[in-house]
NUBA-769673 format. One record per residue (C-alpha): residue in three letters; x, y, z. Coordinates in steps of 0.25 Angstrom, whole numbers, plus 5000, padded with zeros to 4 digits. Example, Ala and Ser with C-alpha at 12.3 -4.5 7.8 and 13.67 -1.06 7.14 Angstrom:
ALA504949825031 SER505549965029 
END
This chain:
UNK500050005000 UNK500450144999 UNK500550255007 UNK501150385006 UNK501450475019 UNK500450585024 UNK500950725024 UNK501550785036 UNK500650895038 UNK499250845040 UNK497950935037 UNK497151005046 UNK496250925054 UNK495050895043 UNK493850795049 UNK492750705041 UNK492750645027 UNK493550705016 UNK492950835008 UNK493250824993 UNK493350994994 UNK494350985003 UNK495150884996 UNK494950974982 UNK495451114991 UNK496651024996 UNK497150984983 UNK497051124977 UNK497751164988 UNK498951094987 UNK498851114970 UNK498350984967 UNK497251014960 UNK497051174952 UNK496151264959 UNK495251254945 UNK495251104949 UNK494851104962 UNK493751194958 UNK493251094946 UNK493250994956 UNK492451044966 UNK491551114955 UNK491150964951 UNK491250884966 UNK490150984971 UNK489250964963 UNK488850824968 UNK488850764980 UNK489550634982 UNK489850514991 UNK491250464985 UNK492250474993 UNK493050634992 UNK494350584986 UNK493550484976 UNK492550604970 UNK493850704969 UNK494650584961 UNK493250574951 UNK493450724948 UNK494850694941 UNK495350834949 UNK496650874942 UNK498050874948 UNK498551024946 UNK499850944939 UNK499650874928 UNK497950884928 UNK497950734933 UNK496650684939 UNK496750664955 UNK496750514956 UNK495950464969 UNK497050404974 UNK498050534973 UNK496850604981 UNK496850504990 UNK498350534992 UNK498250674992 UNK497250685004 UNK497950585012 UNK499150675012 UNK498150805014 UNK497650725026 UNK499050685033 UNK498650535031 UNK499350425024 UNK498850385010 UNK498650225005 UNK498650174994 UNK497750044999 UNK498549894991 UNK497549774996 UNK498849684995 UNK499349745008 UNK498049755014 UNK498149645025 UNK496549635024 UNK496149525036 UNK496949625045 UNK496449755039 UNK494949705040 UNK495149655054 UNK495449815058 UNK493849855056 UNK492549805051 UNK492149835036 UNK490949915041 UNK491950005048 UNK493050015037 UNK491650045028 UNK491150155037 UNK492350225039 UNK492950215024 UNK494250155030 UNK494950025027 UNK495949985036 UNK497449945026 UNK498349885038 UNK498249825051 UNK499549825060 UNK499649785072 UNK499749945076 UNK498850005067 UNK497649995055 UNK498050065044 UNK496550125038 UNK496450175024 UNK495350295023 UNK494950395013 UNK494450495022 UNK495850575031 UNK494950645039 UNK494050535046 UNK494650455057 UNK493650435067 UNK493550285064 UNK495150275069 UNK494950285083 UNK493750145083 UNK494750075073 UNK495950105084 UNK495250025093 UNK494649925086 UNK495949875080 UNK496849925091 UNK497749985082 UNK498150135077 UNK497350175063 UNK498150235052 UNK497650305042 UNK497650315029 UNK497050375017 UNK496750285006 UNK495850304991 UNK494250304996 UNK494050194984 UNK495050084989 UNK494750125002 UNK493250084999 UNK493649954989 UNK494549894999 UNK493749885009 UNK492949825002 UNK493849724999 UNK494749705010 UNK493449685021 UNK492749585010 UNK493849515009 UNK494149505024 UNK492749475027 UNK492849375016 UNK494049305023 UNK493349285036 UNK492049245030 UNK492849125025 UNK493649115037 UNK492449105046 UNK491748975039 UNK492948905036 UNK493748935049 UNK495148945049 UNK495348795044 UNK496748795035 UNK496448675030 UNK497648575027 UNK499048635029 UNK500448525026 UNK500248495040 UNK498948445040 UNK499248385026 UNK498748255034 UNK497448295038 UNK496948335025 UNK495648255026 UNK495248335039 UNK494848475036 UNK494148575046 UNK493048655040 UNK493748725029 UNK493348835022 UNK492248815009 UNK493048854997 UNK491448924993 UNK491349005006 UNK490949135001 UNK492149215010 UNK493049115003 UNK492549144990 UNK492649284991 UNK494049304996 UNK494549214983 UNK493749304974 UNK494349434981 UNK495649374979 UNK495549364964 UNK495149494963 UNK496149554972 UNK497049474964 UNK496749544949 UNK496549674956 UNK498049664961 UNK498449604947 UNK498949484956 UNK499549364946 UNK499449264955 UNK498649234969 UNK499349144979 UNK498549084991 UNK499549025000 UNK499348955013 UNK500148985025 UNK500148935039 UNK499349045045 UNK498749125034 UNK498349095019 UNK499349205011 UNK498749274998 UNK499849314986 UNK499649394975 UNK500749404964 UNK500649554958 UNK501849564947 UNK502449444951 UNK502649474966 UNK501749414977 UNK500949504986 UNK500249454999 UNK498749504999 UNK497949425010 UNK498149335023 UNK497049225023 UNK496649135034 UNK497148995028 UNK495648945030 UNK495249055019 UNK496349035010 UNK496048905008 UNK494848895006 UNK495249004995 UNK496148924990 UNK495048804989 UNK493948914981 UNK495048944971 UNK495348794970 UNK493848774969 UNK493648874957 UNK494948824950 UNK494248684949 UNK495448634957 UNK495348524967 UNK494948584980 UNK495248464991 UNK496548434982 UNK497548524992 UNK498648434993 UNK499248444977 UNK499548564969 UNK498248604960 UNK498048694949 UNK496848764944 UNK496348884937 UNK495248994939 UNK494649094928 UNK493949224934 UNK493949354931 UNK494749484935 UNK493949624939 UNK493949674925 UNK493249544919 UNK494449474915 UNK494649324915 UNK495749274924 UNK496349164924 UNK496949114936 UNK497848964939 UNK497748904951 UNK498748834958 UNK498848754972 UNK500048704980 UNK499948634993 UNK500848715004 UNK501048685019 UNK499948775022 UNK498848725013 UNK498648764997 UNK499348874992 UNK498748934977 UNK499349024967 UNK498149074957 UNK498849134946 UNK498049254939 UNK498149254923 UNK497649384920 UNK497149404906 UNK497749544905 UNK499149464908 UNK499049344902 UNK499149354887 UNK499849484881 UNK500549514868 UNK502149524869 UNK502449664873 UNK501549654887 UNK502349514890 UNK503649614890 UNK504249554875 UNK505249654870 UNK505149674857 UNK506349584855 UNK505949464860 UNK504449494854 UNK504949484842 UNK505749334844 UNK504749284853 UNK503649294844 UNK504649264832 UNK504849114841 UNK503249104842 UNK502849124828 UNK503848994826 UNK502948864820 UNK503648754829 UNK504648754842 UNK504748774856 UNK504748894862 UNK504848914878 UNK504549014888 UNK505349004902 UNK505249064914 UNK505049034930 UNK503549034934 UNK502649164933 UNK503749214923 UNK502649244911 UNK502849114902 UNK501349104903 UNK501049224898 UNK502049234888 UNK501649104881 UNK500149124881 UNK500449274876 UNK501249204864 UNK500249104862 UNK498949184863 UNK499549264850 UNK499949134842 UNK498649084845 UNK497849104832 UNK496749014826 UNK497748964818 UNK498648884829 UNK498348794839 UNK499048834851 UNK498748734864 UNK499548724876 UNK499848624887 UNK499948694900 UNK499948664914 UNK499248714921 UNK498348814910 UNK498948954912 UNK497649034905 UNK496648984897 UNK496949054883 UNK495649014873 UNK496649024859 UNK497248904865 UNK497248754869 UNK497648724882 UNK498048604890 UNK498248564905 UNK499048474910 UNK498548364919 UNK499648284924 UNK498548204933 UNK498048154919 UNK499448124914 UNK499248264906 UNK500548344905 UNK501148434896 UNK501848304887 UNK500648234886 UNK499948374883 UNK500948404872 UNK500848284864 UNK499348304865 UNK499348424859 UNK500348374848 UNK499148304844 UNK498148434844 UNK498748504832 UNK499348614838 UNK500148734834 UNK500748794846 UNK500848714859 UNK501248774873 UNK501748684884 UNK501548744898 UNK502848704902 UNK503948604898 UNK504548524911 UNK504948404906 UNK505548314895 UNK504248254890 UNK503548394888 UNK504848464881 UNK504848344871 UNK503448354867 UNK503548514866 UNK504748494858 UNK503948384850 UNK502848484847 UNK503748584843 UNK504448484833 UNK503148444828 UNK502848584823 UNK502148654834 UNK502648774842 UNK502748754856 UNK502948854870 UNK503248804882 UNK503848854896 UNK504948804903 UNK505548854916 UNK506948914913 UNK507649034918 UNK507849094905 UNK507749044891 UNK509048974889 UNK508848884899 UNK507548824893 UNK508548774883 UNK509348694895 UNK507948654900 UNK507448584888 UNK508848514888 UNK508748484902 UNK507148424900 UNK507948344891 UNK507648394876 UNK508548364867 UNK509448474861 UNK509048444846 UNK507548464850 UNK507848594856 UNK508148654843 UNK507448594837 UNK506148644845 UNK506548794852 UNK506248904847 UNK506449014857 UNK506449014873 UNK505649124882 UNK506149164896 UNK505349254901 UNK505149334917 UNK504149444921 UNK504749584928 UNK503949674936 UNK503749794928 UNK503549934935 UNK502449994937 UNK502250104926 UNK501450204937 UNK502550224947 UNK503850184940 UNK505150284942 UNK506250304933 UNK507550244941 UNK508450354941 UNK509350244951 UNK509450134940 UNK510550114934 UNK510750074918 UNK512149974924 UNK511149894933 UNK510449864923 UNK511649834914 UNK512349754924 UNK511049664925 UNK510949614910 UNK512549614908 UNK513049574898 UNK511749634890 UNK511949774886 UNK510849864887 UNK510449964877 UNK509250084876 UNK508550154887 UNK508450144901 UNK507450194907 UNK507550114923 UNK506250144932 UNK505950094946 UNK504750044955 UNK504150154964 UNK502650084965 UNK501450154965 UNK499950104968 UNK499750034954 UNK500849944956 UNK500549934972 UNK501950004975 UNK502849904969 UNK503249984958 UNK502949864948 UNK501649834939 UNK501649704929 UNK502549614926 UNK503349604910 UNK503949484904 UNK505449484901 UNK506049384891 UNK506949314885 UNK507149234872 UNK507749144868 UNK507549114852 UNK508048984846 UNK509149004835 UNK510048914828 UNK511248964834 UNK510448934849 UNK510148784844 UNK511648754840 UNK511848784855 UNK510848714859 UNK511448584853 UNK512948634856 UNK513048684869 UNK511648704877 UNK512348774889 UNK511448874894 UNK512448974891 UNK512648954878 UNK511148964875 UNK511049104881 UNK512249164874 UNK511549104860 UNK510149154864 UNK510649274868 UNK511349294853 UNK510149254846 UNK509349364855 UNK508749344868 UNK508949424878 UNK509049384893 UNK507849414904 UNK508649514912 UNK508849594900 UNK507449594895 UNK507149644908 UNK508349734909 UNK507649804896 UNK506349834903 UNK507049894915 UNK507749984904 UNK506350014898 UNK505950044914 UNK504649924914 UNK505449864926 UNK506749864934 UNK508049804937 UNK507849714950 UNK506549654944 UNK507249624931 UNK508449554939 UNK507449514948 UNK506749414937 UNK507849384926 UNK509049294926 UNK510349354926 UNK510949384912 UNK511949274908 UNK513249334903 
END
């Protein structure tokens, strides 16, 4: 959350509710707003009466700023009477709203009566949010209720007002669900023995239940969260969400209610509910605020403390884009779709989990996909369901994997085939198989950077003769953080030798334009917004098969790759720090170090 310092001076001692006049005087007094403005406005506010809050009817007005002829946004008013008033100003972030605690603090009815919304409970203080400076005759009754000191702060009316809908809902919610299931935390490692005896465990249709999961999703889309992970823990359930590849804790739930959550997601995933003992995946389809199909995949792993699940979030906005918005330079546009307009061959994308291989593929796919191919795809488990093409799950519980999924589609008459991932022997020979028989392959593999995939496919056991015979090109691929394009800084400290030093012995050439975080309310402070893809790769030529055949040292593979063109991770992402999309620790922070 974000807060900036009151004033030192405070204002004369004001009493009862906000008066949007003296608000209009105040900011033509300190040259905010013209004098013709101020006029304007109070011209048009009186001519109506109105019950919305002051702050909210001057930020409808659109007052200009003096500089610039801006429109006064609410939440900048918001600021500037918190300073005129001598309190502190918030900016409210429900991911460090602890709400169990903060609706222990007062009752709904209260919070609703009064217009306030506690944000923070210490052990010494409740931190209240209000949107009205000069009332604070509900202090001295919430001191000694909570038995604490009150802190205020001044926050926007409108968020004020959502929140507490929300945070009370929710926390109302939680103990609806508590209360008919008790505090029962069903089957933890230790009790792994007594799984047949349960105590009365919470109904994965009880109506609290089934609120606080549809709360969750939301909350989750609102946050632009990419994942969702419930995990279980001795005392209290844990919920994560993943906002631009780093985790955030947003709730403490009694285990009872978590996993009863976890069995209501389970239910609507068409997942086995009893089964808690073996891992177990599933998927859900919804939709986000806007209206948009979400596609989420479900995923269970038994902990010491009960099931743990990871829903990942497919967003239709994210999932499927053209090659600029993946983060291609036009470079490696150019060679990468040169490899995919390719009749026959392999062609790989590597990378460690949550690196963007999915996208990636289904991106290139979705454009070759026309009515006159056949594109189907072997997966495991179905990432997104994409209509222009025929997919396949794996089901190793019916002897179904991606070898036998392989040589059926071999038999189905298809054009472009991609394997969900190539992790043994018997799967790499059947891809190199198909490729050989005339069809275009993709497939991932787990590697560190594109060369090694090469060492890989030797090391699964494929013959050198088959790999060039087959391999077209290899994709390595990672996502950065990118900054946030409303509050980032040109970096007057960076130095262009950092960044020299770090992709030596690449020479780096054209602008350099270095930018650094500050954070700002859009990107919730951490100065970064979105993620891009950097790559690398890696395209098949002549000169690279004779090495493969002489000496396939993972050495010699680079230096040839790198003649015929490709351009290592660290100095993809050494480019975009140039061109000020991210920086230099976040690069560094993701690639591999550039091999001499």
């Amino acid at each position: 959350m974000h807060s900036t310092p009151p004033k030192t001076e405070s204002a004369p001692r004001i009493t009862g509710p906000l008066d949007w006049r003296r608000v209009v005087d105040w900011l033509k007094e300190d040259g905010v707003i013209t004098a013709e403005e101020a006029r304007r406005t109070v011209a048009r506010c009186s001519q109506a009466e109105s019950h919305q809050h002051p702050l909210v009817r001057l930020a409808s007005v659109a007052m200009a700023r003096a500089e610039g002829g801006r429109a006064l946004s609410l939440e900048e008013l918001t600021e500037y009477v918190a300073r005129r008033s001598g309190l502190a100003y918030l900016r409210i972030d429900p991911l460090k709203v602890d709400v169990g605690r903060v609706a222990d603090a007062m009752s709904a009815n209260y919070a609703e009566r009064h217009k306030v919304l506690p944000v923070q409970v210490t052990p010494q203080e409740v931190v209240v949010a209000t949107a009205e400076p000069f009332i604070d005759d509900w202090v001295a009754e919430v001191e000694r209720q909570s038995r604490r000191s009150v802190r205020r702060v001044m926050a926007n009316p409108q968020d004020i007002q959502r929140y507490m809908g929300e945070f009370f809902a929710l926390a109302k919610s939680v103990r609806a669900a508590q209360k008919s299931g008790g505090s029962a935390s069903g089957s933890t490692f230790e009790q792994l023995v007594e799984l047949g005896k349960t105590n009365k465990q919470l109904d994965a249709n009880d109506q609290g239940v089934i609120r606080v999961v549809d709360w969750l999703w939301q909350y989750a889309f609102d946050q632009r969260a990419s994942d969702i992970h419930l995990e279980p823990r001795r005392e209290q359930g844990v919920i994560r969400f993943r906002i631009d590849g780093v985790l955030h804790p947003v709730y403490q739930m009694p285990m009872g209610v978590l996993n009863a959550m976890v069995a209501r997601v389970k239910l609507l995933g068409r997942m086995d509910v009893v089964e808690k003992r073996r891992p177990l995946d599933g998927r859900i389809k919804t939709r986000n605020p806007r209206g948009d199909e979400v596609e989420m995949r479900l995923s269970t792993l038994p902990t010491a403390f009960g099931e743990k699940m990871v829903m990942r979030i497919f967003d239709p906005d994210n999932a499927v884009k053209d090659l600029d918005a993946l983060g291609f330079a036009r470079h490696d546009a150019d060679r990468w779709e040169g490899l995919v307009r390719r009749p026959h061959g392999i062609i790989l994308v590597t990378g460690p989990t949550g690196s963007g291989k999915t996208t990636t593929l289904y991106s290139t796919l979705k454009r070759i996909a026309t009515e006159e191919v056949n594109v189907s795809t072997v997966e495991d488990p179905i990432e997104m369901i994409e209509p222009s093409f025929n997919q396949t799950q794996v089901q190793p519980q019916l002897d179904f994997n991606f070898t036998e999924g392989l040589r059926a589609l071999m038999r189905q008459d298809p054009d472009i085939i991609m394997v969900g991932e190539i992790r043994d022997l018997p799967t790499a020979e059947m891809a190199v198989q198909a490729a050989l028989t005339g069809h275009l392959v993709f497939s991932t593999l787990h590697t560190n950077d594109a060369p090694s995939a090469v060492s890989r496919l030797m090391e699964l056991g494929v013959p050198n003769y088959l790999i060039n015979a087959t391999l077209l090109g290899i994709l390595a691929q990672r996502l950065v953080r990118t900054l946030c394009a409303q509050c980032k800084q040109r970096d007057e400290n960076a130095r262009m030798e950092d960044l020299a030093e770090a992709v030596r012995p690449w020479k780096l050439s054209g602008g350099y334009q270095p930018y650094k975080p500050v954070g700002c309310v859009e990107c919730r402070m951490t100065g970064f917004r979105g993620r891009m893809g950097l790559y690398e790769l890696l395209t098949v030529s002549e000169a690279f098969k004779d090495r493969v055949t002489q000496s396939p040292s993972i050495d010699a593979l680079r230096r040839q790759a790198v003649h015929d063109g490709m351009r290592p991770l660290r100095l993809a992402g050494a480019l975009r720090v140039a061109e000020g999309l991210t920086t230099l620790e976040e690069v560094v922070a993701v690639t591999p170090p550039v091999e001499a």
